[in-house]
N, C-alpha and C positions, 0 to 999 in steps of 0.2 A: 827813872835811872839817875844812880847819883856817881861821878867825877869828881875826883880832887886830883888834878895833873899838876905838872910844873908849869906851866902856862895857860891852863883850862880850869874852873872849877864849874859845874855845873850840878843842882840839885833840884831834883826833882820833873826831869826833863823825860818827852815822853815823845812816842811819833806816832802823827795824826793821821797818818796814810800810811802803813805798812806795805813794805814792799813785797815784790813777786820770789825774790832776789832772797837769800840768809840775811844780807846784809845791803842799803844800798850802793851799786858800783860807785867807786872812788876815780874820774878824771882826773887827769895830771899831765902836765908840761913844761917841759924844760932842756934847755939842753947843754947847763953847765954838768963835769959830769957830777957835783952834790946833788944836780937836781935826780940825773940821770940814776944816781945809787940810790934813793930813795926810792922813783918810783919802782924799782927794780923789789923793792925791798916792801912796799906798803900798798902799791895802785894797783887796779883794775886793770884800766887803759889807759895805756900811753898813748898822750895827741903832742902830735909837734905842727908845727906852722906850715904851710903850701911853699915844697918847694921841689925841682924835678926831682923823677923819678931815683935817680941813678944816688940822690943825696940822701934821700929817704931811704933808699932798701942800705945803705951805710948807716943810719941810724935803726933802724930798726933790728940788724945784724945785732950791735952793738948791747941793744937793750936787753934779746934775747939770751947772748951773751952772760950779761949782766945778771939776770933774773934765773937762770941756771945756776947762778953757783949757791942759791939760796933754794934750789927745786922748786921754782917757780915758774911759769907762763903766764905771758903777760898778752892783752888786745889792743888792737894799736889801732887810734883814727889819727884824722889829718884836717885841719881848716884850712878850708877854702872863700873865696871872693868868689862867684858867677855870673858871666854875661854872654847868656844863652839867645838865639836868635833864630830865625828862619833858614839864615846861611850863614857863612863863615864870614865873606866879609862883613856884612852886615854886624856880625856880634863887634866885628875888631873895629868900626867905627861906632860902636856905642861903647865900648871900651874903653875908646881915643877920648870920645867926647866927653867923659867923665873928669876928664883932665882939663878939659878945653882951655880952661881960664886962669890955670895954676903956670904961672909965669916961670922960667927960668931961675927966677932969682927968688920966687916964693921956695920951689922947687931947694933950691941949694940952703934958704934959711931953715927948713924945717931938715931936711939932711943934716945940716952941723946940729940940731939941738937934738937929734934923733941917735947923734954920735956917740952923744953925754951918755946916754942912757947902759948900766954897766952889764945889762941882761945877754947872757950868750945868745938866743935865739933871736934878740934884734941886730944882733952884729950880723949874724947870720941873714939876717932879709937885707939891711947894708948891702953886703956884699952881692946879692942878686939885682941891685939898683945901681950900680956900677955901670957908671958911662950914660945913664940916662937916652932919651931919645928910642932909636931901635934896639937899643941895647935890654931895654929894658921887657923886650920880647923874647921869653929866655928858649920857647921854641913854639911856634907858630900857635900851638892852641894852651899857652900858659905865661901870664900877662905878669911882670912887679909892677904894674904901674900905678895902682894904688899906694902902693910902699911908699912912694916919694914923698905924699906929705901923714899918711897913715904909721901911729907907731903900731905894735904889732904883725897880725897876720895882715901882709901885704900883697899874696898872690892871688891871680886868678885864673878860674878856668874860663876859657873864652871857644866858642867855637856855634855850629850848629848843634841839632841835639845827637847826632852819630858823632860827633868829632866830641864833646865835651863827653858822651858816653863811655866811647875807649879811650879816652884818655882817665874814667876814673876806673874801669877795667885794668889800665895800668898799673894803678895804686891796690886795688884787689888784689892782683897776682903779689906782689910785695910781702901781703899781709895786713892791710889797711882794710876791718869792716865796717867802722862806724865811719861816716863822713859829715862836718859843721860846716853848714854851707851860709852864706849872705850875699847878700847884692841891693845895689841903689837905682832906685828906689826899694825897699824889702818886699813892700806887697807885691809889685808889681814884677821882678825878678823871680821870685816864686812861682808866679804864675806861669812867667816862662820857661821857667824850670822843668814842672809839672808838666807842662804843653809837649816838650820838645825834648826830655831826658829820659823822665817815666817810659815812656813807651818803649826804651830800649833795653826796660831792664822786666822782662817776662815774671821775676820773681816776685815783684811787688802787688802784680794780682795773686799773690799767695801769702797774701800782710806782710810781708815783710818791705819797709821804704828804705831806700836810700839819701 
C-alpha cells in the first residue's frame, strides 16, 4: 500500500496480521468537542476516562448526537483503574493504601502541574479530585484517588466482585461495551479481577470477556 497525505507518506506498506474486521477498529478519546467531531466523524469507538455514570451517559448522548448528523453509529468503552477484593471494605483499604505515602503537599504539587495540562478530559478528572480526602470517593464503589498524582485516567472501580460487577452493568445500560481496565500491581489485580468479577458476568463462558 502506497500513501502520499499531507502529513503521512507511506510506501510500500503492508499488514502482517489481517484482521477479522474490513478494516482495523480505530479507538479514540477525547473530550474537547474538536476531539468529540472527529471521532464522530472518523472512529470506531469512542473511550472516554472513568467517571460516574450520570456524566458518561451525558457524553455518550452527545457523541451519538454528533455521529447522526453524519449517519453514523458509533461503540463507546470507558477506562478504568480496579481494586477488587473479597469484600468491600477490604477493596477501599487497598484502594486507601495505594496512597498511603503520597503526602498532602505531594498531593497538591502534582495537582498544580496537572492544571498546566490544556487537555479537556484531564480538566475533567481535576474536577472529580476536588476537595481531596473523602471527597475523593465520588460514590462508594468509584474511587479519583489515583487522579491525585496520576495524569490521565484517574478512576477506579473499587468494591467486591458483586459490587464492582453492577457497577460495570451500570456503564452497559448507558452504552458502554468495551471496557480498559488496570490495576497495581497489574498481574496481580488481574487475577483479582478474574477471581471475583468473571463469575458474575455468565456471558464470558460464551468467549466473550469483559
Amino acid at each position: 500500500m502506497n500513501f502520499d497525505g499531507t502529513y503521512l507518506r507511506v510506501d510500500g506498506a503492508f499488514d502482517m496480521f489481517r484482521p477479522f474486521q474490513p478494516h482495523l477498529p480505530l479507538y479514540f478519546g477525547g473530550s474537547s468537542k474538536a476531539a468529540m467531531e472527529v471521532a464522530a466523524r472518523h472512529i470506531d469507538l469512542y473511550l472516554t476516562w472513568g467517571e460516574p455514570p450520570e456524566l458518561v451517559a451525558q457524553k455518550i448522548s452527545a457523541m451519538r448526537a454528533e455521529a447522526a448528523i453524519t449517519g453514523r453509529q458509533l461503540r463507546f468503552g470507558i477506562r478504568f483503574h480496579v481494586v477488587v477484593r473479597d469484600t468491600v471494605a477490604e477493596a477501599r483499604r487497598a484502594a486507601e493504601k495505594l496512597m498511603e505515602h503520597v503526602t498532602p503537599e505531594i498531593a497538591e504539587a502534582s495537582q498544580r502541574e496537572l492544571a498546566k495540562v490544556e487537555s479537556a478530559g484531564q480538566k475533567r478528572m481535576l474536577e472529580l479530585q476536588r476537595g481531596g480526602g473523602e471527597h475523593l470517593w465520588l460514590r462508594p464503589d468509584l474511587w479519583a484517588g489515583v487522579g491525585q498524582v496520576r495524569g490521565g485516567a484517574g478512576t477506579a472501580m473499587v468494591g467486591d466482585g458483586a459490587t464492582v460487577a453492577a457497577l460495570m452493568r451500570e456503564y452497559i445500560d448507558l452504552g458502554i461495551d468495551t471496557f480498559i481496565c488496570s490495576g497495581y500491581p497489574h498481574l496481580e489485580e488481574a487475577y483479582h479481577f478474574a477471581e471475583h468479577v468473571f463469575p458474575h458476568f455468565a456471558v464470558c463462558r460464551k468467549r466473550r470477556a469483559w
